[in-house]
Every structure is written in C-alpha cells, then in structure tokens.
N, C-alpha and C positions, 0 to 999 in steps of 0.2 A: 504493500500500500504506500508506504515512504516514498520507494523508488518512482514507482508511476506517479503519485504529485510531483517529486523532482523534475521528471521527463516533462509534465506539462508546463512545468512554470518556466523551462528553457525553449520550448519551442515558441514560447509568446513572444517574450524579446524577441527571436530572430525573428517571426514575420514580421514584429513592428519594425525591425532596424530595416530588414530589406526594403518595405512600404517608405521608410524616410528616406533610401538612398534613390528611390524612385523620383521620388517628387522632388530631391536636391538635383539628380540629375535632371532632372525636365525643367527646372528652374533655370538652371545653368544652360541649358539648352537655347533655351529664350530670351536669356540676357544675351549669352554669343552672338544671335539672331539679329538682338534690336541693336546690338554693337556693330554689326559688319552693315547692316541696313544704315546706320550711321552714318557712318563711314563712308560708304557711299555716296550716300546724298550730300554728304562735304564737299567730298572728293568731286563731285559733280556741279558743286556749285562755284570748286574754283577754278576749274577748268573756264566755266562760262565766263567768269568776271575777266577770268586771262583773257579770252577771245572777244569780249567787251574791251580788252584795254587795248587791245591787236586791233580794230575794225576802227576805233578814236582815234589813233593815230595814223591811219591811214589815207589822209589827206594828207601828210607831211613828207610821209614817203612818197608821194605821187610829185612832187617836186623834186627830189633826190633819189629818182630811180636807178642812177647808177649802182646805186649801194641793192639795189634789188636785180639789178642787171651781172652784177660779179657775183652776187649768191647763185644764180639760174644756171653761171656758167658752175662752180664748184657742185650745185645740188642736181644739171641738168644734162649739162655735157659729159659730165666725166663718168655720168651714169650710162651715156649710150654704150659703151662696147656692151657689158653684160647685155641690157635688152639686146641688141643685135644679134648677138653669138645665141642666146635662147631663145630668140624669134624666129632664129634660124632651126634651131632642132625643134622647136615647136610644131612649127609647120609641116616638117618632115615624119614625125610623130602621127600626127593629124591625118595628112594622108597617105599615110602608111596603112592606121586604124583604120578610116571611113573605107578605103579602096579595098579591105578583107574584110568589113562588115557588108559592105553595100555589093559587094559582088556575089554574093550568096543569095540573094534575092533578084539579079538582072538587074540593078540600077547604079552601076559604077561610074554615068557619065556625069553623077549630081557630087562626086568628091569634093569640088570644085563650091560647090555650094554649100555642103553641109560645114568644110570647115571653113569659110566665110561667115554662117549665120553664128557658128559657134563663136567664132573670137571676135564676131563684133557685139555681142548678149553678152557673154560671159567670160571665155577664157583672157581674150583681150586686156579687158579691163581689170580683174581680179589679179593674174600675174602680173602683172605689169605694177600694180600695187604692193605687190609682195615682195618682188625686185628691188623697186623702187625705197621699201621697209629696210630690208637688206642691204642696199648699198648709200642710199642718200641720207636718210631720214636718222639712222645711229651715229654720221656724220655730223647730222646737225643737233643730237643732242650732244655728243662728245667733246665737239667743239664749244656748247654755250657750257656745260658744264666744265668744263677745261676752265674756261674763265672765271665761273663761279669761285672751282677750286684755287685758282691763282689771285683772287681777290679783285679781278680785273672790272664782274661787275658793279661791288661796291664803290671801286673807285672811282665809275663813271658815274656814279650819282653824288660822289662826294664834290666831282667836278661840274655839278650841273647838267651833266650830261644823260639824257634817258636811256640806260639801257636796254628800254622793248623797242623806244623807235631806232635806235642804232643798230642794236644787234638781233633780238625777236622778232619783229614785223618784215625786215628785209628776207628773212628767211623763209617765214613763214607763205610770202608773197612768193619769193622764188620756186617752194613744193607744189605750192597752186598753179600756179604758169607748167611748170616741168611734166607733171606725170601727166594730162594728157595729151602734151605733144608725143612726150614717152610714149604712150599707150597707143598713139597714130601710128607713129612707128612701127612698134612691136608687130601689130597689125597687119601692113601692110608687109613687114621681110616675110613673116610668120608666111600671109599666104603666099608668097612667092619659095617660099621654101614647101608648101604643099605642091605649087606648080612644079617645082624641081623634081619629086616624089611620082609625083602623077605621070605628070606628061612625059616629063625627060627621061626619066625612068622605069615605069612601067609600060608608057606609050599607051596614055590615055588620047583620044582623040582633042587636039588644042579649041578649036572651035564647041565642042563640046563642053569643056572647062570650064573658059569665059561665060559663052552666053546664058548656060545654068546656070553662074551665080548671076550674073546682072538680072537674070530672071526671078530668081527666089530671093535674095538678098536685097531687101529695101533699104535705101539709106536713111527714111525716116523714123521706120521702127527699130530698124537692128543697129545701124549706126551712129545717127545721132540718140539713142537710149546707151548704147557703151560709151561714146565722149560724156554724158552726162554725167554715169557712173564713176567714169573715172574725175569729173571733174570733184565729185561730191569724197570719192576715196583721198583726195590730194588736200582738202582741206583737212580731213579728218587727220589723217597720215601727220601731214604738217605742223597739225597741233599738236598731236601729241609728241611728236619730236622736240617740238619746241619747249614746249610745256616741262617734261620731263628734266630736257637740259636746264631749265632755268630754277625749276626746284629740285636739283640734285644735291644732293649732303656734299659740302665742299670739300671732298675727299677724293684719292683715287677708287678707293672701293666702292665710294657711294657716286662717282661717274658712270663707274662699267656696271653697277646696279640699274641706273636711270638709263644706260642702254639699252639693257635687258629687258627691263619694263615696257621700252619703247618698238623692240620688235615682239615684246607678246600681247601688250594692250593695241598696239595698230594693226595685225595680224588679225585680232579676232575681232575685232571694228569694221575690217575691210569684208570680213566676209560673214558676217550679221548683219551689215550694211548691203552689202551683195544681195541677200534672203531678202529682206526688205523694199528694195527697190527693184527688185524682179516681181515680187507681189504686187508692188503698186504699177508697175510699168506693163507689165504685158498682162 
C-alpha cells in the first residue's frame, strides 16, 4: 500500500512538469515569432527610408552624372564578359534541349522560337540578375563597405560632404541603367548561340528558324515584359547592394558578411520577384 501511494505521488509531478515545459516551450515559440516578425518589419522599414533618401537626392545627381557615368562603367562594363561567355552556352544549352524535346513530336523547326519566348519571359531576365548579383552588385557592396570600414564614410560627412549623394545614389543609378542593357545583351548572344546549335550545327533549316520566332515571339508580351523584369530586378539588386554596403559592421568580417547577405537576400528577391511578376504579367 506504501509503495503504490509513492508511485502515485511521483507520477503527478512528472505530468505537471512535462505540461509546464509544454506551454514554456510554446511561449518561447511565440516570442521567437513576434521577435523575427520584428525584425522584419525594421529591417523593412529601413530599407524604405534608405530608398526614400536614394530617390531625394536624385535631382543632384542628375547634374553630376559623371559620377553615375564611371559607376555604369565599373558596375556595367566590366560585367559584360561573364554575360557574354554565358549567353553564349546559354543558348547552346537551349537549343540543344528544345531540338531533343521538340523533335520527338515533329516540330523541331519552332527551336528557334521556343528559346526566344523562353529568354525573353524568363530565363533572360532572371540570369542575367543573378550574374549581375555575382559579379557587380558584391562589388558595390565591398567597395561602400571598404569605406565604411576605413572610416572614409564618416569623414565625408564630417567634411560636409553627403555620402549617399557621393557615393550610394551614383551606384545605385548605375545597377538600374546596367542590368537591363545587360539583360538585352545576354539575350540576344544567348539566341545566336541557339542559332549556332540549331542551324550550324544540326542543320536546322535557317529560314525556318527566323521566321518561327518573329512569328511566335511578340515583342510586346515577351519582350518588353523581360526589359521590365529586369528593369524592376536592377532596382531591387541595386538596393540591396547598396544598402548592405552602407550598413556593414566596419570591419573586414563584417564586409565579406554584408557581401554574403547581399548575394542571398538579392538572389531570393530576384526570383520571388520573378513568381510575382509573371502572375501579374501574363
């Protein structure tokens, strides 16, 4: 009799204790929740103020577009090899695919058209953004947070000098202008590297080629909807480059940190923004 009241008066604490660690963890749960939802919406609203401070100053750079003219060349030009050399296997890729999917069915002479519609809807604009991520955009955070970390931005506001109309807005102008010339680009080597594939190489009929894309491929649904794309990814892209660089920990860790961030938050920006404007677009 002893023993079985012992056994019962031990099993009660333990279901109360397990019952508290329940509802500590679902408490905890819920604070992490409204902490990261937080967070967030900070994180979100200083994004907006930065791009609020980017857009007021940009009457002043409209007078001093030089300084937006030498960013276009470091953020624009020196990014075209990479597009080129991948626009180039792009293409080759593309009609390689379409000309062993579409010849299983009889219609191999539309190669020509399917990857035109494709890279000017989607593939176009999307890599070209992610290139773009990759080569330009970790550049222009490295470089504004380089300065952070060498104190160079303080010192131009100690000298009166603005550092978002000096050094942020010239940049940021320059990723806007850049990637959808970039993305015209890519584009067009892209299909000419399918031409290479097709015609030259498997000996697609050329008249064939052409006239089925100029037939299927419209330039107001499929092309000017990829220039827009991309013109909306370059902003996006640009900000957070910027953005990143300019609130990085003035450190070298906390540089190659604000890199890092800036090719995995523009990365998944570019292509949830992709999802998005494909919903709304076609």
């Amino acid at each position: 009799m002893g023993t079985a009241k012992r056994q019962e008066t031990s099993v009660e604490p333990t279901a109360a204790m397990s019952v508290n660690r329940r509802r500590v963890g679902l408490v905890a749960s819920i604070r992490r929740l409204g902490w990261l939802l937080n967070s967030n919406i900070y994180y979100a609203g200083q994004v907006f103020w930065f791009f609020m401070g980017i857009m007021k100053r940009t009457p002043q750079i409209i007078g001093r577009f030089g300084l937006v003219w030498r960013q276009i060349y470091f953020v624009g030009t020196l990014s075209m090899i990479i597009i080129v050399v991948s626009a180039v296997f792009i293409g080759l890729v593309l009609g390689l695919q379409f000309y062993t999917i579409l010849e299983r069915y009889g219609q191999a002479q539309v190669v020509g058209a399917a990857a035109a519609i494709t890279l000017y809807r989607e593939l176009g604009p999307v890599l070209a953004a992610l290139l773009f991520i990759g080569c330009a955009c970790t550049a222009m955070t490295a470089a504004i947070g380089q300065k952070r970390a060498t104190s160079q931005i303080q010192a131009m506001a100690v000298m009166a000098v603005d550092p978002i109309e000096r050094e942020i807005a010239p940049r940021f102008w320059a990723g806007v202008i850049s990637l959808p010339l970039l993305t015209a680009i890519l584009m067009a080597i892209a299909i000419f590297g399918t031409y290479l594939i097709a015609v030259v190489h498997i000996g697609l009929d050329e008249g064939f080629f052409w006239s089925n894309m100029l037939r299927f491929a419209s330039f107001n649904n499929d092309v000017l909807s990829g220039m827009f794309k991309s013109v909306v990814f370059g902003v996006a892209t640009s900000l957070t480059a910027v953005f990143q660089g300019y609130h990085a920990t003035p450190t070298a860790e906390g540089v190659a940190h604000a890199t890092t961030k800036t090719v995995i938050i523009g990365s998944l920006l570019v292509l949830g923004l992709d999802f998005v404007l494909t919903a709304f677009l076609f």
